[in-house]
C-alpha positions as CSV (number, residue, x, y, z in Angstrom):
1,X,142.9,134.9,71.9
2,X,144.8,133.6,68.6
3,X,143.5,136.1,65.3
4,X,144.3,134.6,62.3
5,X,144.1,137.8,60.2
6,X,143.6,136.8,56.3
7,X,144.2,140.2,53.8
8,X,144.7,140.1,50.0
9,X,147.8,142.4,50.4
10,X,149.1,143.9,53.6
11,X,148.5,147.6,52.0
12,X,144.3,146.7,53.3
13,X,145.9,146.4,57.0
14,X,146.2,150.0,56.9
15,X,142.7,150.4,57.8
16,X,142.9,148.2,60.7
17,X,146.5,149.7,62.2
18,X,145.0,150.8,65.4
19,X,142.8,148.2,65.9
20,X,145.3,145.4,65.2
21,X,148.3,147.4,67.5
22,X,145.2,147.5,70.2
23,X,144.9,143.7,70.6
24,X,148.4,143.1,71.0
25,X,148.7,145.8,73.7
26,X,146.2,143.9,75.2
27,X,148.0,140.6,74.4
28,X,146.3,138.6,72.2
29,X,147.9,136.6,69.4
30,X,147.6,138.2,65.6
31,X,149.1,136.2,62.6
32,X,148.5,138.6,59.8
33,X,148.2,136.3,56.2
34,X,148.5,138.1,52.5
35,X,147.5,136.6,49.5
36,X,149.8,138.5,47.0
37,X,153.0,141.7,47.5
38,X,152.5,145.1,46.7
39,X,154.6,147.9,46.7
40,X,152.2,150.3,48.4
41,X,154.0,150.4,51.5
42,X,151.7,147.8,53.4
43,X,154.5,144.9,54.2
44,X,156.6,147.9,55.9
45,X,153.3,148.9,57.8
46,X,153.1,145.6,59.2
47,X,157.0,144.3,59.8
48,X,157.1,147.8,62.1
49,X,153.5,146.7,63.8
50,X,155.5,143.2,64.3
51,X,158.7,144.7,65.5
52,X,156.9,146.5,68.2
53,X,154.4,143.7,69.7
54,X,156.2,140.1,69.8
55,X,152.7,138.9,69.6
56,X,152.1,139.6,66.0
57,X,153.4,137.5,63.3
58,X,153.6,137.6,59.6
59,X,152.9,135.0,56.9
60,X,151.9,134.3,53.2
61,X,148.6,132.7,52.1
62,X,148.4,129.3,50.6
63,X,146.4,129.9,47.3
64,X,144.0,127.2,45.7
65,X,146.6,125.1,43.7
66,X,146.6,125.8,40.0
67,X,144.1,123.0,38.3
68,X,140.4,122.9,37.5
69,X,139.0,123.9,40.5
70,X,140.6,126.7,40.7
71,X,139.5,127.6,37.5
72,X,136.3,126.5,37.5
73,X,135.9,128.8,41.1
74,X,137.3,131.5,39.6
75,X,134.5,131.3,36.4
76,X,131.8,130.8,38.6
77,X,132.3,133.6,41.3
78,X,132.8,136.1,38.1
79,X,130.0,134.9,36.4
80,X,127.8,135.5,40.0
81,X,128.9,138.8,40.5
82,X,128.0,139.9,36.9
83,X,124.5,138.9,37.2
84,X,124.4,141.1,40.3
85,X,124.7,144.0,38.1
86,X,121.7,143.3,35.6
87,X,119.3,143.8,38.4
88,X,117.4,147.2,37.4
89,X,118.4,148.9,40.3
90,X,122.1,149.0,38.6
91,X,120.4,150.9,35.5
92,X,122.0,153.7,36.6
93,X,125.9,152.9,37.0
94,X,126.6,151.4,33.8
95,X,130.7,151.4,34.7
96,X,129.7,148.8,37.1
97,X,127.8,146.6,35.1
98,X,130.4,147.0,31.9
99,X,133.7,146.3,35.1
100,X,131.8,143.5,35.8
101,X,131.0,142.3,32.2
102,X,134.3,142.9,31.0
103,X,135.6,140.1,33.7
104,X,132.3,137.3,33.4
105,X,132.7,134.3,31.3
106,X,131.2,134.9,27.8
107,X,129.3,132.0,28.1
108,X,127.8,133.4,31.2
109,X,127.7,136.5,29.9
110,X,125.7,135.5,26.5
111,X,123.5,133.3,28.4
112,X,122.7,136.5,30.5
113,X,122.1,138.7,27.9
114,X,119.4,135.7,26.2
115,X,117.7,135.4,29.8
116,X,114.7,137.8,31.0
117,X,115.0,138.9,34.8
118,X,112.9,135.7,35.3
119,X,115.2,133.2,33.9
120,X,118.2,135.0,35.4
121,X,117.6,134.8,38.7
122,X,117.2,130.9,38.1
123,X,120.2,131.2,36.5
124,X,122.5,133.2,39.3
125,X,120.6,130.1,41.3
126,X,122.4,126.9,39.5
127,X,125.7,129.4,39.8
128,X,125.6,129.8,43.6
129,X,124.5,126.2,44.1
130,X,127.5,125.0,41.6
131,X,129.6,127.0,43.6
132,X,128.6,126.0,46.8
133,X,129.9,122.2,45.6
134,X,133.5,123.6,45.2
135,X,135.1,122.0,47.8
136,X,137.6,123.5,50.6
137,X,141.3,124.6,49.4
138,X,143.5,121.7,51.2
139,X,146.2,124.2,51.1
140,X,144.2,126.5,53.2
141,X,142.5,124.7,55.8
142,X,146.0,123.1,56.8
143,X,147.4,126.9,56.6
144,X,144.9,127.7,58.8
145,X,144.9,124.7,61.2
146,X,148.4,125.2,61.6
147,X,147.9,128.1,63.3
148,X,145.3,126.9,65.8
149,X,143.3,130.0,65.6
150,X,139.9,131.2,67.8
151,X,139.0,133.4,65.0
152,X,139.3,133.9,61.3
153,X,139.4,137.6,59.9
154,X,139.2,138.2,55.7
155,X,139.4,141.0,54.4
156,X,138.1,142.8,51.8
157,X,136.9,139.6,50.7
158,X,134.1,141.5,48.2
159,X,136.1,141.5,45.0
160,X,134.6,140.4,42.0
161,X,135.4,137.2,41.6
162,X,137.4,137.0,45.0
163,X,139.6,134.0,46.3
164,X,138.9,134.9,49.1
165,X,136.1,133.1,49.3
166,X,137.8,129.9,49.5
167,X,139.4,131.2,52.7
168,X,135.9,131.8,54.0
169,X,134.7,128.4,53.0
170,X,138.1,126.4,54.6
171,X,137.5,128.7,58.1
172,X,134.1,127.4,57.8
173,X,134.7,123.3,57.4
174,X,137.1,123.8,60.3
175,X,134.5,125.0,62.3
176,X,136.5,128.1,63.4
177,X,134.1,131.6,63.6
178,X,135.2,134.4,61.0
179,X,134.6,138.1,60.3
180,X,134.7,140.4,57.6
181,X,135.9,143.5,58.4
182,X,134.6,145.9,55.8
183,X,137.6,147.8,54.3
184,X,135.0,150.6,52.9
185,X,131.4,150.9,53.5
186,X,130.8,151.2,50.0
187,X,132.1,148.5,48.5
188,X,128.7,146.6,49.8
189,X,126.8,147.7,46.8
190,X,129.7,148.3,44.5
191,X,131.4,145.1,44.5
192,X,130.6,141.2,44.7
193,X,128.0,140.1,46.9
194,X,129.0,138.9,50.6
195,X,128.6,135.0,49.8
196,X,129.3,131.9,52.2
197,X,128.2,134.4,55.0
198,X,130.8,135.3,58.5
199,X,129.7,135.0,61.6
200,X,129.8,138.8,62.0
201,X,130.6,141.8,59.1
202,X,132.3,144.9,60.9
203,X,131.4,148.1,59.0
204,X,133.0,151.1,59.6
205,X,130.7,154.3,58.7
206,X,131.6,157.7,58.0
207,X,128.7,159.7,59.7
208,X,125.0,159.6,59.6
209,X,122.5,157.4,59.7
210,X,122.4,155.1,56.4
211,X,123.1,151.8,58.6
212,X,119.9,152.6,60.8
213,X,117.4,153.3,57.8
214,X,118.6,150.6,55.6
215,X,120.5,147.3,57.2
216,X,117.8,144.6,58.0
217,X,118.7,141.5,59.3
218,X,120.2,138.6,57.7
219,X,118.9,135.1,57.0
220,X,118.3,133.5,59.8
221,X,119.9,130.3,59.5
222,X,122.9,132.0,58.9
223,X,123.3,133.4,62.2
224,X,125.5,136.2,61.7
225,X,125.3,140.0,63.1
226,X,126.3,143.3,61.3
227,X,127.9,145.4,63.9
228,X,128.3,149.2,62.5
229,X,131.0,151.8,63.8
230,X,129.9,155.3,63.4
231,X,132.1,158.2,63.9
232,X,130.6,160.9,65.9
233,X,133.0,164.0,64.4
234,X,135.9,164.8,62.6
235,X,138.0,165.7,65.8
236,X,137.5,162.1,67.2
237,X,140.1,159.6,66.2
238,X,139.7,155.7,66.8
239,X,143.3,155.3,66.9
240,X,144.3,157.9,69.9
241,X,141.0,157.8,72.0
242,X,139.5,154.4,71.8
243,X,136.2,153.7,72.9
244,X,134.9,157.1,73.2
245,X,134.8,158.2,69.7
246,X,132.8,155.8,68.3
247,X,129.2,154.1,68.6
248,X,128.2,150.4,67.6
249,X,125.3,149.5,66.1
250,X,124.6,146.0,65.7
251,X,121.6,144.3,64.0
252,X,120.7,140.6,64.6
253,X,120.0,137.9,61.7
254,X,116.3,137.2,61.5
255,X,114.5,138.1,58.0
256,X,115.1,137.7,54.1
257,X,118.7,139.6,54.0
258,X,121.1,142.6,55.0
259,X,121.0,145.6,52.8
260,X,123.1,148.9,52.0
261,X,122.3,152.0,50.5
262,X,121.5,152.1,46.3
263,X,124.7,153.1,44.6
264,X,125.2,156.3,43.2
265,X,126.6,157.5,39.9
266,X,130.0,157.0,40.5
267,X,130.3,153.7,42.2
268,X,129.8,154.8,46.0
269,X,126.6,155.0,48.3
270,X,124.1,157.7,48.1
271,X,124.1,159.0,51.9
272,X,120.6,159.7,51.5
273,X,119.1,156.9,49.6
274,X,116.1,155.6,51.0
275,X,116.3,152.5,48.4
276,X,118.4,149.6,49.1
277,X,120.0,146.6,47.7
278,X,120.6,143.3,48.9
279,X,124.8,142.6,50.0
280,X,124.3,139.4,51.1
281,X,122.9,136.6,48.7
282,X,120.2,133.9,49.8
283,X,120.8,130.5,50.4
């Protein structure tokens, strides 16, 4: 199988060491794809991974080139993702409705501020359909269909205001099947809202029992799954005992949306929370 694995620095492959090293054992083909350097260590990470398993290769992203509709994609995905926060269940983590202020358009952001919750919501609505008229990056789907690949990986994906999404979007017109692979669990109700849904979202959880009381399917014409790996103990490591230490939990598409826990005072996810918020928008 040919993995075309898309992350916005190499630094986010960390998570995913073991995992990726594990497919090459097993021989299949990874092309791992950043957007942008950093000097966190991450491109040494993956030149060793690349060094060790001739079946993984190394590349640089193709961004959207510079013009208006980059800009205009870039506007509108910042402008969603702000009126994600003025829902009343954010009443209670202001830094992440001011983060997410800070970077909307003030047009976006004044028309907000003039709307009720009412008139908002119609509002986020002409956004995501706007949005969903910006066409495919060129530069990525022949980045992509150069490399012939069975599956599409993004990650983290759920920045506000990500670019990623146009990776997302150029998978899709191909027709190739893509993933998320969650780089934290909590970023699903701290960040930008999953839009232009993958055919599967890979969470990793840290313990208990959140996934069980609070993921609900997704819409159903999307036809994705949420798959969730729960560590059993802090002894267990994914990365020297594979398959024993961990245990899926997958949840099929088939109602209104997905949902995560409420977030909690300082960004994350209340463990406990019996409240949820939606991590996936409608169509």
């Amino acid at each position: 199988m040919k993995i075309l694995f898309f992350a916005r620095h190499y630094s986010y492959l960390r998570l995913f060491e073991s995992g990726i090293a594990e497919l090459a054992r097993r021989g299949h083909q990874l092309h791992l794809s950043a957007d942008r350097e950093e000097s966190m260590g991450g491109r040494r990470m993956v030149e060793r991974l690349a060094e060790q398993y001739p079946t993984i290769t190394l590349g640089a992203t193709p961004g959207r080139a510079p013009g208006a509709w980059a800009e205009f994609a870039r506007r509108l995905r910042l402008g969603i993702d702000y009126l994600r926060y003025l829902d009343p269940r954010y009443a209670e983590t202001p830094h992440l409705r001011a983060r997410a202020r800070d970077r909307a358009p003030r047009t976006v952001v004044a028309l907000a501020e003039r709307l009720g919750p009412g008139g908002r919501d119609t509002f986020a609505r002409v956004l995501r359909t706007l949005e969903r008229g910006v066409p495919p990056s060129p530069e990525l789907e022949r980045s992509i269909a150069a490399q012939h690949p069975d599956v599409v990986l993004v990650t983290p994906l759920i920045e506000l205001g990500s670019p990623q999404m146009d990776h997302l979007a150029a998978a899709r017109a191909l027709g190739v099947r893509t993933a998320l692979p969650v780089a934290s669990w909590d970023h699903l109700s701290s960040k930008a809202v999953i839009r232009n849904v993958p055919d599967l979202v890979l969470v990793w959880m840290g313990g208990g029992d959140l996934l069980e009381k609070s993921a609900q399917p997704l819409p159903r014409q999307l036809g994705s799954s949420v798959v969730a790996r729960r560590r059993l103990g802090p002894e267990h490591d994914v990365g020297t005992r594979p398959g024993g230490e961990i245990e899926p939990e997958r949840g099929r598409v088939d109602g209104d949306d997905a949902r995560l826990g409420e977030p909690a005072g300082h960004g994350g996810v209340r463990r406990a929370a019996l409240r949820v918020l939606p991590v996936f928008d409608r169509p």
